[in-house]
C-alpha positions in Angstrom: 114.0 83.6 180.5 114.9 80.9 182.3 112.8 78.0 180.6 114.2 80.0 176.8 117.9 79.7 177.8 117.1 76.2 178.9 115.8 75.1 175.4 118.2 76.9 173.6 120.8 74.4 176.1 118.9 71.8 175.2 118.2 72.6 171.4 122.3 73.5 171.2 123.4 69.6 171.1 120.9 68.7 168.3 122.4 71.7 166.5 125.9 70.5 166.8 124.8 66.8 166.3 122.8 67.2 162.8 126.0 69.9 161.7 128.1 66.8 162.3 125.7 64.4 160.4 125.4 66.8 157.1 128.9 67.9 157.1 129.7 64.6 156.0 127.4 64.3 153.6 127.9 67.6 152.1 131.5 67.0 151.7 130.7 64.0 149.8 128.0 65.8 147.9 130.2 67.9 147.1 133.0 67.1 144.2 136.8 67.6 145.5 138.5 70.1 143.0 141.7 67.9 143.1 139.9 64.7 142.5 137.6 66.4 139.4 140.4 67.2 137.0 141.6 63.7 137.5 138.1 62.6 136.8 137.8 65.1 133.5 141.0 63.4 132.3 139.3 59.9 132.2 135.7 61.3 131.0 138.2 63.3 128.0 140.4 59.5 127.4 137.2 57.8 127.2 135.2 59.6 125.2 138.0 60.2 122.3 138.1 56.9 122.7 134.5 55.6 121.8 134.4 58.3 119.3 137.3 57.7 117.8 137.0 53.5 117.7 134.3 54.1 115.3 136.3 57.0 113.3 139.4 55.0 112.5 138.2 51.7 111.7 135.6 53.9 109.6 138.5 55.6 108.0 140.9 52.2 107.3 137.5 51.3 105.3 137.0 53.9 103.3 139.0 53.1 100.2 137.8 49.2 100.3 133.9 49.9 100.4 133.4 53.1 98.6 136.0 52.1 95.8 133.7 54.0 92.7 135.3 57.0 91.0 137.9 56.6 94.3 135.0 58.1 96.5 136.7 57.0 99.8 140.1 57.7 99.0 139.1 61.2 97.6 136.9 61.6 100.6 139.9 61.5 103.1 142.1 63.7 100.8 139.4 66.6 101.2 138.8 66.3 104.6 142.7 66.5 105.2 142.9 69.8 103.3 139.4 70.9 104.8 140.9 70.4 108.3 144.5 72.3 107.2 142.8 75.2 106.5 140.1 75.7 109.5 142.7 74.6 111.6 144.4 78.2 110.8 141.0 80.0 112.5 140.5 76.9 115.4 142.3 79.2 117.9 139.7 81.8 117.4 136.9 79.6 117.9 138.0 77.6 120.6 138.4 80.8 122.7 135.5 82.1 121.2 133.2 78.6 122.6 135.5 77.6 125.5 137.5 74.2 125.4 134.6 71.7 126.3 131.9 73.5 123.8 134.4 73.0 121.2 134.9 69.8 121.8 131.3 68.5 121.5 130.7 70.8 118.6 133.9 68.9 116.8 132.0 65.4 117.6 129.6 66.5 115.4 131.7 66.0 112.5 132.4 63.0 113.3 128.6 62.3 113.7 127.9 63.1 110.0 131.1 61.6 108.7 129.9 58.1 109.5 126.0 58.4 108.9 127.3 59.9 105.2 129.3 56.6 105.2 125.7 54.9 105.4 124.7 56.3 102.0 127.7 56.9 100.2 127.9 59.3 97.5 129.5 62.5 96.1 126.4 64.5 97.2 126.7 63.3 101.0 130.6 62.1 101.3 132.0 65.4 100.4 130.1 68.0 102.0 130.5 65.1 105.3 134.7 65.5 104.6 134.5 69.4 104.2 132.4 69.4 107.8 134.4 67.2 109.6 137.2 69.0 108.5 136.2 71.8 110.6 134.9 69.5 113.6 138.3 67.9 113.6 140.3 71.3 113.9 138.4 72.7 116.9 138.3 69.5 118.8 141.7 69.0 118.7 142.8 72.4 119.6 140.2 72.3 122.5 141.6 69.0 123.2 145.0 70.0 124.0 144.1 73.4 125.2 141.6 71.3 128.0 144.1 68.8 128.9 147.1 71.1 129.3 144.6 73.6 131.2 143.5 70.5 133.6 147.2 69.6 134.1 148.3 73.0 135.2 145.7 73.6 137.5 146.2 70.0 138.7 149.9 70.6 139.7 149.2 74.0 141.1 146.6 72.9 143.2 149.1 69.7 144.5 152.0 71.4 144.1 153.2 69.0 141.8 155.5 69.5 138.9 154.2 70.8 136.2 156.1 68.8 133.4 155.3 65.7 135.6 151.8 66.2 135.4 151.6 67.5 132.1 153.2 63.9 130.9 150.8 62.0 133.0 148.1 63.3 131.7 148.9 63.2 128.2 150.4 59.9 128.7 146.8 58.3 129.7 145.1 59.9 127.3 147.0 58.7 124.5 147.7 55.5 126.1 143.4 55.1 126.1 143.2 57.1 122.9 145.6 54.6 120.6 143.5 52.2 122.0 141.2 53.2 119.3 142.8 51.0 116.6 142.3 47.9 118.7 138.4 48.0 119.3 137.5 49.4 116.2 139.6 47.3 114.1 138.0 44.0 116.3 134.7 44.8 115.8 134.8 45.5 112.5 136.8 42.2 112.1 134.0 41.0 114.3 131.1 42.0 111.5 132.3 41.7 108.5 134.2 38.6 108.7 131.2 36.5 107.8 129.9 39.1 104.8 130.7 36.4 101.7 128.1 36.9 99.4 128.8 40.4 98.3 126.3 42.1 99.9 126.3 45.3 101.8 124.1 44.3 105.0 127.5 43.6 107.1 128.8 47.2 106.5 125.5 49.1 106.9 125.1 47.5 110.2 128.9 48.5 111.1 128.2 51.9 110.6 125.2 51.6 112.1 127.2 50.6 115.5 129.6 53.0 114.8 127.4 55.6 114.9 125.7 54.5 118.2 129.3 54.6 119.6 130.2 58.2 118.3 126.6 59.4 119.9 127.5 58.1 123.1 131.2 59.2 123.5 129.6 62.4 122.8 127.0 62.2 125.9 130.1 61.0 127.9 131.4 64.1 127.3 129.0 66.9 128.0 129.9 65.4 131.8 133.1 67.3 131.6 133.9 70.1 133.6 134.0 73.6 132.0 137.6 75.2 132.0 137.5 78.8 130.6 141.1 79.7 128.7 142.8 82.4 130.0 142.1 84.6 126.9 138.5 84.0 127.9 138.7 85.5 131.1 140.5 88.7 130.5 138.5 89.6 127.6 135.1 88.5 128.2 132.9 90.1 125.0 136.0 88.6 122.6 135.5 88.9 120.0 134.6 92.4 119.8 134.6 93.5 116.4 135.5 92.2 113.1 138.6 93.9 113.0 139.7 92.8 116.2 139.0 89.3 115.0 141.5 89.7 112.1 143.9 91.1 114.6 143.5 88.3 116.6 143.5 85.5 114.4 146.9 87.1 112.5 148.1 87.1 115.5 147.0 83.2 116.5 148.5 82.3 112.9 151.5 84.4 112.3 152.8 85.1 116.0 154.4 81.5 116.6 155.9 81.2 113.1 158.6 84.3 114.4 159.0 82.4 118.0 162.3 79.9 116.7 161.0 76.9 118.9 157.5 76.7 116.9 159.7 76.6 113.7 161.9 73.8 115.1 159.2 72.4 116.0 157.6 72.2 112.9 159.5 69.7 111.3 158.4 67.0 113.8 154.9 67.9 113.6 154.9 67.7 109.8 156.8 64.1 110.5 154.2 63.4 113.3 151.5 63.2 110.5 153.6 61.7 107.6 154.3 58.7 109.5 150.3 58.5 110.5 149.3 58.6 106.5 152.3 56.5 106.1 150.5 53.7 108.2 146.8 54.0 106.7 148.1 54.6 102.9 151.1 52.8 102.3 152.2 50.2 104.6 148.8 48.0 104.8 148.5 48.6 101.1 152.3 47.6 100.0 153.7 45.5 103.2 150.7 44.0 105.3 148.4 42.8 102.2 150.7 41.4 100.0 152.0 39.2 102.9 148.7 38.5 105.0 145.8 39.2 102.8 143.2 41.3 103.6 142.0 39.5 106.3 145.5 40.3 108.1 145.3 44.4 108.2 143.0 44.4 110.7 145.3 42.1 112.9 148.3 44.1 112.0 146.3 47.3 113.2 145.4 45.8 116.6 149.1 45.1 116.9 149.9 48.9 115.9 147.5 50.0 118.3 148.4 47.7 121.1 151.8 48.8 121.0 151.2 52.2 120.7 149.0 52.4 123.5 151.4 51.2 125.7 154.3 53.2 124.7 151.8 56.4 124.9 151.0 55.2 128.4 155.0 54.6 129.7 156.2 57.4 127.8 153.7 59.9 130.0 154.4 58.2 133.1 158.7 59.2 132.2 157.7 62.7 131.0 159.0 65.4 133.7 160.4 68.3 130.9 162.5 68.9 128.4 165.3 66.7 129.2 162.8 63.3 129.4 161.2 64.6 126.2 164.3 64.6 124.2 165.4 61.0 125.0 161.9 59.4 124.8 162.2 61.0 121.3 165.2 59.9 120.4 164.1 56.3 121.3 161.6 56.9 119.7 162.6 58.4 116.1 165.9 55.5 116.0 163.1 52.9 116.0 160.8 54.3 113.3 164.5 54.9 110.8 165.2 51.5 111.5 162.0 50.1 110.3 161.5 52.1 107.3 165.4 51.1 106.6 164.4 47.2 106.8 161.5 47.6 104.3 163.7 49.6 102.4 166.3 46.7 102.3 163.8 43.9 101.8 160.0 44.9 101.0 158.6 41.7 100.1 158.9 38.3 103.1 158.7 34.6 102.7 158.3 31.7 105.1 157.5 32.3 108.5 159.2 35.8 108.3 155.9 36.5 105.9 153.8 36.4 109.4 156.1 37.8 111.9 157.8 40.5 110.0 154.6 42.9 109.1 153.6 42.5 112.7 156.9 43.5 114.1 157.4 46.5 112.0 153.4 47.3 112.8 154.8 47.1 116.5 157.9 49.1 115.9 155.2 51.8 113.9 153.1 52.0 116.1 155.4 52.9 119.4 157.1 55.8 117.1 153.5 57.0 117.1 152.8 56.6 120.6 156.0 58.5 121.5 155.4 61.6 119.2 152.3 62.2 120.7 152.6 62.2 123.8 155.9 64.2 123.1 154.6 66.4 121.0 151.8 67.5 123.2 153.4 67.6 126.3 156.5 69.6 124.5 153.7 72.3 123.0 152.4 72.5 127.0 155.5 73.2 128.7 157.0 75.8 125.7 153.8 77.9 124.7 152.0 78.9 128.3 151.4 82.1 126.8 148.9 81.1 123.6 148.6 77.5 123.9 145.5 77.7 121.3 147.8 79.0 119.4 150.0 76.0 119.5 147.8 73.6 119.6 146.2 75.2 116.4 150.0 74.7 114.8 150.3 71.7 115.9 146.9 70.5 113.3 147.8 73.2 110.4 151.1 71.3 109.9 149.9 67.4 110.6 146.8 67.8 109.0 148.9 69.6 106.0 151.3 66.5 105.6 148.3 63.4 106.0 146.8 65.1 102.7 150.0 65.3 100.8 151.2 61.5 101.6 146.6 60.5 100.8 147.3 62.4 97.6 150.8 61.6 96.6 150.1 57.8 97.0 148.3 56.6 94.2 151.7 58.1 92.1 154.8 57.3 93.6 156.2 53.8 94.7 156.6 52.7 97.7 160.5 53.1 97.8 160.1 56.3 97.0 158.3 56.8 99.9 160.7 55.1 102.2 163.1 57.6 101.5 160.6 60.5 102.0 160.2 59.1 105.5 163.9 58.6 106.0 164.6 62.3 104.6 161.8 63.0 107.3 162.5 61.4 110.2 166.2 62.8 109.7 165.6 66.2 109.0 162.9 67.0 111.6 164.9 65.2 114.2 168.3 67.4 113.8 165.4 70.7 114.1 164.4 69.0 117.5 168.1 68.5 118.7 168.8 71.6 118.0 166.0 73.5 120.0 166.7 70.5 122.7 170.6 71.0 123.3 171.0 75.3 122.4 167.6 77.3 121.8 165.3 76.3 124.6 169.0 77.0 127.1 167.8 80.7 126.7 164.6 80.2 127.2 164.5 78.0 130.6 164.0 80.8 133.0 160.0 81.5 131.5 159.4 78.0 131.6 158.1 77.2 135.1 
């Protein structure tokens, strides 16, 4: 007995002394839960970002090189009003798959979108639009639904504010995602700059590198963690039956349409996406070319994009609620008036003002941009806790909606005339906003935090 206990003395140090060598090294084996949803926001702002680098410079292309029978133009018009419609059922399937499947099932989409782009015709363009139509509902809605899920848990787990982290959040992933403009606007500056001869090599090998890029934004993301909506958990065998689908999916659609801060909402949604289509249909067409060529809409995209990425960035880092919203929007909606007033007044520019003037109003653009997002999203966070699928999916129906009116409107109204569509907008869904800002959301602000 006596030599045991002695071991066991003996043995009782080494015990103690390898526990306090591998508790280290399981606690750096093992992930901190505060420091992983900091790290899924940066996996989430980079991958949107590689993804999305080849999708928009893919998409400012697609009326100059597939100009027969209008194949690009038409192409974007049907993948507007594809993505309109599934964005009505995205809800469903983003609880159905979970935010982070439904995500990487919406890159796929975008996959198909570009390799189409590598043999261009009716036969693989449109079926490409219709598909990415429905990739682009479901990773949007899972997008929002993940980063507003990773924000709440974030704060609750600091005991942060919620509107504070919400912002900060949203304000570096849109600060990373308008990004997006600048690097896929410079490399395809980068590669086709030198294609003279009227040959095609320059743009197969663009999409060929833009396709590379979507395939590994798409890797970067399966690293994310998975974050199960609260839907999910309380009703794990959803959806049960067919019927209880329809009930669901009424309910996803029609529910937030009889809550009165979606519908004065809406307005600025529908604004959101008419100054976007505004920006790839009009004003590089009708401003930027006629005063800096062809050449120059690139350069005046890396502008828009530079500047929006830095307002989407320093508008997040001054969202803490409702209050910060509605000023950062205000900013934000004065700016845009005022530009579409001055090409309103004076459309065409000589001199040096022929240079400076379609940069500064791509600037001006592209920080209106930068402010509604992050607004927007953040706003659709802090108000809708209870269905924030639902939201989200609202949020698509009604951008998505307005991009395919301005792609199809375009070709048959003049540019004044859309000016004033975008005055009548920017006016109209501001005075909605107001209104929910300064009387509505007052009876509301005890179910808010």
């Amino acid at each position: 007995m006596d030599s045991a206990d002695s071991l066991r003395d003996e043995e009782a140090p080494l015990v103690v002394a390898a526990s306090a060598e591998a508790s280290p090294a399981a606690a750096a084996a093992a992930p901190s839960p505060r420091g992983s949803h900091v790290r899924d926001v940066h996996i989430l702002s980079c991958g949107f970002l590689l993804i999305f680098s080849a999708y928009g410079a893919a998409q400012n292309l697609e009326s100059t090189v597939n100009t027969t029978d209008n194949l690009g133009t038409i192409s974007l018009g049907i993948l507007y009003v594809s993505f309109t419609f599934f964005s009505l059922v995205a809800s469903l399937v983003v609880r159905a798959l979970g935010p982070k499947n439904a995500i990487l099932l919406g890159t796929s989409g975008y996959w198909l979108f570009i390799a189409a782009n590598l043999k261009p015709s009716w036969f693989t363009m449109v079926p490409a639009s219709l598909y990415l139509g429905f990739g682009a509902s479901i990773i949007w809605v899972g997008q929002g639904t993940y980063l507003t899920s990773t924000a709440r848990t974030h704060a609750k787990d600091l005991s942060l504010h919620e509107g504070t982290v919400i912002g900060a959040f949203n304000g570096e992933f849109w600060g990373t995602f308008a990004s997006h403009q600048v690097v896929g606007n410079l490399v395809s500056l980068a590669l086709l700059s030198e294609e003279t001869d009227g040959t095609s090599s320059g743009t197969t090998l663009l999409f060929i590198v833009f396709l590379c890029c979507t395939t590994f934004g798409t890797i970067l993301m399966c690293f994310l963690r998975k974050r199960d909506s609260r839907e999910e958990r309380a009703s794990p065998e959803y959806p049960a039956s067919f019927r209880s689908s329809l009930v669901s999916l009424s309910k996803s659609v029609i529910n937030p349409l009889f809550d009165v801060r979606m519908l004065l909402v809406i307005p600025l949604i529908a604004y959101s996406g008419l100054q976007q289509a505004f920006v790839w249909a009009e004003f590089t067409k009708d401003i930027v070319k006629p005063a800096l060529g062809e050449s120059g809409v690139a350069g005046s995209m890396v502008v828009y994009g530079v500047f929006d990425a830095i307002c989407s960035l320093t508008a997040g880092r001054l969202t803490s609620g409702l209050t910060s919203i509605t000023w950062i929007v205000s900013g934000g909606a004065l700016l845009q008036a005022s530009a579409f007033v001055w090409m309103l007044v004076k459309s065409s520019f000589s001199g040096v003002f022929q240079i400076i003037c379609p940069l500064v109003l791509a600037a001006i653009l592209g920080i209106g941009d930068g402010v509604l997002n992050t607004q927007l999203n953040a706003l659709l966070g802090l108000l809708f806790k209870s269905d924030t699928e639902g939201a989200f999916a609202q949020l698509k129906v009604w951008q998505s909606a307005s991009i395919a009116v301005i792609f199809f409107l375009s070709p048959y109204i003049s540019l004044q005339a859309m000016l004033w569509i975008m005055l009548a907008g920017v006016s109209l869904s501001f005075s909605g906003f107001m209104y929910l800002s300064l009387n509505v959301e007052k009876a509301f602000s005890r179910f808010r935090f």
